[in-house]
Each structure stands twice: as C-alpha cells, then as structure tokens.
C-alpha positions as CSV (number, residue, x, y, z in Angstrom):
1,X,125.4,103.6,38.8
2,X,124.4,106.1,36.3
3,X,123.7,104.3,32.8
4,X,122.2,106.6,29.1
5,X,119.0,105.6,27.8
6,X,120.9,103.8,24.8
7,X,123.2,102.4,26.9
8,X,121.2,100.5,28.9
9,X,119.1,99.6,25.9
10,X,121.9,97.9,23.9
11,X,122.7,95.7,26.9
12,X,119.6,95.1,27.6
13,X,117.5,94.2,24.7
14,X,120.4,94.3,22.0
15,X,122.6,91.4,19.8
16,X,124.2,88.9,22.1
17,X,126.9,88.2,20.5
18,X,127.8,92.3,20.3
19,X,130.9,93.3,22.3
20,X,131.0,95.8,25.2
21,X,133.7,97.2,26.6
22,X,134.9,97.0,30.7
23,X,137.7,98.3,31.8
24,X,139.1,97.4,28.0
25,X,138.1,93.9,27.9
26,X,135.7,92.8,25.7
27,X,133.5,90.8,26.5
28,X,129.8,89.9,25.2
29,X,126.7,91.9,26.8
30,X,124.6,89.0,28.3
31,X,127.9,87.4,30.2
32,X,128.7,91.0,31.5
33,X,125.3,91.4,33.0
34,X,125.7,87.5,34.8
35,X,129.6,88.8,35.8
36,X,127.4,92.4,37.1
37,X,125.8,89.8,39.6
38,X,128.8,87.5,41.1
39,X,129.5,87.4,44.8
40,X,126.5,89.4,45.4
41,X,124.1,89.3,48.7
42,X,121.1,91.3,47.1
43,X,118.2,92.9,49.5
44,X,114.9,93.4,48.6
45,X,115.5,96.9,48.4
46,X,118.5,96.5,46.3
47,X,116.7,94.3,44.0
48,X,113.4,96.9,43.7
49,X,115.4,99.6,42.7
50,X,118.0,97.6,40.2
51,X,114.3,96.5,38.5
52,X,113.1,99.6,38.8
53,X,115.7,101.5,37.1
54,X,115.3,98.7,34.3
55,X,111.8,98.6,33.9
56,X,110.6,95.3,34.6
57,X,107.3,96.7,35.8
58,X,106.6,98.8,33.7
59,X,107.5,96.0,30.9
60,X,105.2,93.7,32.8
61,X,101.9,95.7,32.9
62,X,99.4,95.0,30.4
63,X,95.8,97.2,30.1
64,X,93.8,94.1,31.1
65,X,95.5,93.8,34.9
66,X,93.4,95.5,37.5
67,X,96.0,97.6,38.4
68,X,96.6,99.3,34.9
69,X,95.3,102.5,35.9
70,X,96.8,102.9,39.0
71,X,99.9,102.4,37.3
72,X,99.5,104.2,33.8
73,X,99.9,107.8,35.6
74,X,100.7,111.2,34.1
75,X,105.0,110.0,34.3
76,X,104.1,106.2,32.5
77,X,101.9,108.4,30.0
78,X,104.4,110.2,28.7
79,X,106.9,107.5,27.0
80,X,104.1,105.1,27.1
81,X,101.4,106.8,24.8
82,X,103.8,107.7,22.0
83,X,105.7,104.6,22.2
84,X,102.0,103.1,21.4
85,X,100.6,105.5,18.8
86,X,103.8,104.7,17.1
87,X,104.1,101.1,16.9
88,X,100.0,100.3,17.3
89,X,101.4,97.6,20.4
90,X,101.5,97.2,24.2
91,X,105.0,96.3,24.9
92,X,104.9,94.2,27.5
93,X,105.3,90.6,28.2
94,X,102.4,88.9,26.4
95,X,103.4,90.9,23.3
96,X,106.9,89.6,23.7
97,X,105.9,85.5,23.7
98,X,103.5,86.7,20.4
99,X,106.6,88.2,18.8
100,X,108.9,85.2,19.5
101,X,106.2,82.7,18.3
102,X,107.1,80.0,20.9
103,X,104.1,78.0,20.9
104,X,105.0,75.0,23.2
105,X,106.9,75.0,26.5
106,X,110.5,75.0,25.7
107,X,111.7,73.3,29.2
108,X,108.8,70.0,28.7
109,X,107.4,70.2,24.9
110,X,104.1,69.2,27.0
111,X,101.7,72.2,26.6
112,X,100.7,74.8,24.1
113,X,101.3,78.0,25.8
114,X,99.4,80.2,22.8
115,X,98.8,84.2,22.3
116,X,95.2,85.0,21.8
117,X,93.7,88.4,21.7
118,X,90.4,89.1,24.0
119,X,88.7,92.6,24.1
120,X,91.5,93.8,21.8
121,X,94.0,92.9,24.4
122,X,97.1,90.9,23.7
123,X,96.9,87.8,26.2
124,X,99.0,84.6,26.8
125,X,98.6,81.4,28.4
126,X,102.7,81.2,28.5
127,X,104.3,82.3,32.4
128,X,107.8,83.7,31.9
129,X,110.7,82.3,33.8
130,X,114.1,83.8,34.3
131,X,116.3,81.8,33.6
132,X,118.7,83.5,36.5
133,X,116.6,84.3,38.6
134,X,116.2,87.4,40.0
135,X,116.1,87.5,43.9
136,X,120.1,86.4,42.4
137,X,120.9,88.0,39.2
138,X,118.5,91.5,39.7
139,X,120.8,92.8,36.4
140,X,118.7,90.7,34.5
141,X,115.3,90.9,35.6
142,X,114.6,92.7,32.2
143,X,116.8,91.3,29.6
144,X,115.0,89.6,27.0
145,X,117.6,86.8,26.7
146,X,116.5,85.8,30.2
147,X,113.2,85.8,29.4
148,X,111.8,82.2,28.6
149,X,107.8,81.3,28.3
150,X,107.1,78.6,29.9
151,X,104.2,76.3,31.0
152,X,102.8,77.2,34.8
153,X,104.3,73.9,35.4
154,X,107.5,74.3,34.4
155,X,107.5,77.9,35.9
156,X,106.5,76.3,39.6
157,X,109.0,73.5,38.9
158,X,112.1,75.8,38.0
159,X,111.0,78.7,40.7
160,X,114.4,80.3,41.5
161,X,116.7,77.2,41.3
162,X,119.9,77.8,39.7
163,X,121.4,74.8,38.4
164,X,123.3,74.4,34.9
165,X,120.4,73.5,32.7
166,X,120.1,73.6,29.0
167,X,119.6,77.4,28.0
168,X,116.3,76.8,24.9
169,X,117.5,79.4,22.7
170,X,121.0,77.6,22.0
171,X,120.6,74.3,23.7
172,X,118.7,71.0,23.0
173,X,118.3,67.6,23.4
174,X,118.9,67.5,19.6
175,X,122.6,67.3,18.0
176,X,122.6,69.9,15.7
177,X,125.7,68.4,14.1
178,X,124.0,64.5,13.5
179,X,120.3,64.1,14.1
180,X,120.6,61.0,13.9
181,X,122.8,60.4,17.2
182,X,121.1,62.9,20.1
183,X,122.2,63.9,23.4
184,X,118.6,62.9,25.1
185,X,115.9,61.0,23.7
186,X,113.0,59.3,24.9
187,X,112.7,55.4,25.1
188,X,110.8,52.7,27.1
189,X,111.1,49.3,28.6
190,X,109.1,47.3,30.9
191,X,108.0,48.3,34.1
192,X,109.2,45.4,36.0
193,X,113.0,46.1,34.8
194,X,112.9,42.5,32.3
195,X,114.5,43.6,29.1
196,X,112.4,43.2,26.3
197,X,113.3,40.8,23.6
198,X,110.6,40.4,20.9
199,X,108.1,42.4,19.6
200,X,104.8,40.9,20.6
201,X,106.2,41.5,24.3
202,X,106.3,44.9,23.5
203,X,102.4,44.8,22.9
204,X,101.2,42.9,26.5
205,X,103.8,44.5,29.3
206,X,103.6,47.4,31.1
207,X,105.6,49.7,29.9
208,X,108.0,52.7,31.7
209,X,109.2,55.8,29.7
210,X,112.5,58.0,30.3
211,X,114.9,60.1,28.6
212,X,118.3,58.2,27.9
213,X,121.2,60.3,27.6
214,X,124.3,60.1,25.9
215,X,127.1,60.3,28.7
216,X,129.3,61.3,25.8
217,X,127.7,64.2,25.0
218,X,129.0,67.7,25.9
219,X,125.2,68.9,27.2
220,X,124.8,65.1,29.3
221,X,125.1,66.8,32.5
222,X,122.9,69.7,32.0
223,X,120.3,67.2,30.4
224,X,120.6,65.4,33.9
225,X,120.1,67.9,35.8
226,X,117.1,69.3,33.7
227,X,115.3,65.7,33.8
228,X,115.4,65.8,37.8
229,X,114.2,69.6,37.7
230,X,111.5,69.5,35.5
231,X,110.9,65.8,36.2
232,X,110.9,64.8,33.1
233,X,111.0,61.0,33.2
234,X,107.5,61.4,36.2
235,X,105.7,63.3,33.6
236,X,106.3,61.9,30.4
237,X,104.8,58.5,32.2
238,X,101.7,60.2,32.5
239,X,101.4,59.9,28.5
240,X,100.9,56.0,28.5
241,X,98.2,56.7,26.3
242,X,100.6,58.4,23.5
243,X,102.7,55.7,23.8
244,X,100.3,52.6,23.3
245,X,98.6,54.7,20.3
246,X,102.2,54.8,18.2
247,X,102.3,51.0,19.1
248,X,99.0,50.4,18.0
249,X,99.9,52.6,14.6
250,X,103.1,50.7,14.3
251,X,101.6,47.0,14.5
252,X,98.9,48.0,12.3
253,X,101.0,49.6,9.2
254,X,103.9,47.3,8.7
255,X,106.7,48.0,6.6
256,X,104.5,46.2,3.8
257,X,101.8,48.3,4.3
258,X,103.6,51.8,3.9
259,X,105.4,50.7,0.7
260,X,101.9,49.6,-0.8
261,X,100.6,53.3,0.3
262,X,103.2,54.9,-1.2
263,X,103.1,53.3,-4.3
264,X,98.8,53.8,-4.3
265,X,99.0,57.7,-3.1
266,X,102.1,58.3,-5.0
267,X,103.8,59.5,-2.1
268,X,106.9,59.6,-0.3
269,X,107.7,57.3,2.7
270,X,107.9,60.7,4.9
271,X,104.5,61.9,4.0
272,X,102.9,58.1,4.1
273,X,104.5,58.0,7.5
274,X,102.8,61.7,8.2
275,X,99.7,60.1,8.0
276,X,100.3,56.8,9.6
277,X,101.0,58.8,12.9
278,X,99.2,61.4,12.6
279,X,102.2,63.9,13.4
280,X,105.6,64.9,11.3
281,X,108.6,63.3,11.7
282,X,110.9,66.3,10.2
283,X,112.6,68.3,12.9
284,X,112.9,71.0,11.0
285,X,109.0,71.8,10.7
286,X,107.0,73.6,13.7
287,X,106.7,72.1,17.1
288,X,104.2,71.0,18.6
289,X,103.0,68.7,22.4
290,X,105.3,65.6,22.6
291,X,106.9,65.7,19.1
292,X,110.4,65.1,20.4
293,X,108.4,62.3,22.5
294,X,106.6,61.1,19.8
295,X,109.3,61.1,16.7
296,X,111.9,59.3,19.3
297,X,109.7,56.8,20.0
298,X,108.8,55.8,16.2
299,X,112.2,55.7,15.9
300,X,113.0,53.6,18.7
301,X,110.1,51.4,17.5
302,X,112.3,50.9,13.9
303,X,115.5,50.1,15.2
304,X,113.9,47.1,17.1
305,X,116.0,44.0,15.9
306,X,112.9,42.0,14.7
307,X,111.4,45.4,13.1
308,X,108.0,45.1,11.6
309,X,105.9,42.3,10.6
C-alpha cells in the first residue's frame, strides 16, 4: 500500500469532518481508517509494519526514555532535528496531552493527569488509550482522533476492549441540547435499598452512590456499557467522604443563609454558592476531579421535596 507523505498526513492528523475520496464515495477520513480495519485477522508482524510505516514509534519516543539514543540514529536525525529547530518542541505524545490541555481523565473525571516539565523535558502523568485498539484497528495506531489521555486506571480498565462507549471528544454524559435534563448523572440512596423520605434521614444512613441514566436518551446504552467498563458506580463509592462534605455544606447554609450572603457580599446566588461548596457549578468553566460528581449531587440535594431548612 503505497501512501505520499501528505497523504497520509491528512488522514492521519487532519479535519475529521474533511472528505476523502474511495473508489468515488465520499466518505469522512477517521470512518475510512475504522472501514480500512473491518473483517481483519491482523499478525503481529502485520501490525509492526502498518505502525511502522505510520510512525507510532517514533511519535512515542521522548528524550527522557532510556532508549532515546538508541533510537535517535543518523535516519530519525534527519526529519527529527529540523522538525525541532523549527518548532522549538519534541513531538511526541506528552507534547500532544500539553497541547490539548486535558487536565482530568476524560473516561472517570477522577484524577488530574497534568503536563509538567523536568530537566527541560516535556512529561505527563496522563497514559494514552486507543480508543480502537490497535492489536484490532493497526490503521489507527497513530491518528490523533484515537488518541485519548487517560488515568493509568482507566488505561488498565479499558485495555483492548472494544465495546460501544461514549467517544470524549463528541460524547458526554451531559445533554448538550438541555443541561438541565442529562443522559447520566450521579445520585445516592441508602445502602440497605429503603428509599429515603425526609431529609434528616439523609444525614444518619449509609449512603450508596451510582450513575442513573436516562433510558430515553440516544447515548443510554453506551453510558451502560461505560459504567460496567470503567466501573464507575465501584469507584465513585470510594468518595463517601465527598459526598458527606456537600451534605454537611448543604445542612449548614440553608436557603436562608445564601440569600442573607448574597445580600451582605453583594453577590450573586452562583458565586455565593461558589463559595459555599468550594467548587463551581457552571459547566461551561474548566474541569476539574469529581465536578460532574459533585455539581449532580448539589443538584440532587435541591430537588429534594422538603428542600432546605
């Protein structure tokens, strides 16, 4: 399969919405790449030379692995030295998660997975997954659209599993249409299964956290199946400690409360309620650990029949 340089580049790293052409359909470059792959038994030795022709190790070498020497030889140094006095970066995966300024895990919204730079090195405590993986889909071992950072957990969790999940760069748990109505968000109840009718039981039980999902949604069965993967519902339980702190917040300001602030700080009730739990409830700002965790359960907290004292 003989490919030009630009070529390969454009279907590789270019628009995905942009057309190619195959055998005069048109269709766009990231589904021709998964269509490349159907019905295929790859070999290893298949796969090694599909990833070598596309540069997936030379994209994943950076000068602080042990082996950097060994690999940047006289043939690396030739498109590798002026590709770096031009740009003043080494391309390569840890300068791709700095460039896409994904600073929590996309699959959990657990952990930071940060750039940092050490002995003018470009590092990263983010793993990245491929999304199809590729011991299946070797076409895509180097396309950046397949290229997710993602927490070591996550990472271990996915491995080369291939079931329809939520894809982070167009899917969410979020309804993009109506915030106020989303396809996944997180709730609790009590441990023991007994549904929880006032308030001040809310305070004393033990409490069990999940994602509820709406069966109506068009995403509800690749939220499923993302919850088992990742499991979702095991993990977020580990955060009891979250949970009980945005009670404890909640009992403490009441509705009173956070109209007297406003009125004393001159305020709005979005900013009052900034600071009454210590985290932003506007999706549209940055994310950060557990926000979606955190906003849904404020919210779930409000919509409780008896509300606030």
């Amino acid at each position: 399969m003989k490919l030009k340089k630009k070529r390969l580049k454009d279907l590789i790293i270019g628009d995905p919405n942009k057309n190619v052409d195959k055998n005069g359909e048109e269709i766009k470059h990231f589904e021709f790449f998964i269509q490349l792959n159907q019905g295929k038994n790859w070999n290893d030795q298949d796969i090694k030379y599909i990833k070598k022709a596309f540069g997936y190790d030379d994209f994943r070498m950076s000068p602080d692995l042990k082996n950097w020497f060994k690999w940047f030889n006289s043939a690396t140094k030739k498109w590798y030295t002026p590709f770096f006095n031009t740009y003043k970066i080494y391309w390569n995966i840890k300068t791709l998660c700095s460039r896409l300024k994904i600073d929590v895990c996309p699959y959990c919204n657990r952990q930071y997975i940060f750039s940092y730079n050490k002995n003018s090195y470009e590092k990263n405590s983010a793993e990245i997954d491929h999304f199809y993986a590729q011991s299946s889909y070797p076409y895509l071992s180097c396309s950046l659209y397949n290229f997710i950072p993602s927490c070591p957990t996550c990472n271990f969790l996915k491995g080369d599993k291939d079931d329809e999940i939520l894809y982070p760069y167009t899917e969410s748990y979020e309804n993009k249409i109506n915030h106020e109505y989303p396809y996944g968000y997180f709730v609790f109840e009590r441990k023991d299964g007994v549904q929880i009718n006032s308030y001040e039981e809310i305070i004393n039980c033990d409490k069990k956290i999940f994602v509820a999902i709406d069966q109506t949604s068009p995403l509800h069965s690749k939220i499923d199946k993302e919850k088992a993967l990742f499991c979702i519902d095991e993990l977020y339980n580990c955060h009891t400690t979250a949970l009980e702190d945005i009670i404890n917040r909640f009992e403490i300001y009441p509705h009173g409360k956070e109209v007297e602030m406003q009125i004393m700080f001159k305020k709005s009730v979005e900013e009052i309620r900034d600071v009454i739990y210590g985290f932003s409830l506007n999706q549209e700002k940055n994310e950060y650990p557990l926000r979606k965790f955190r906003e849904d359960i404020v919210r779930f907290l409000m919509k409780l029949p008896e509300g606030r004292k």
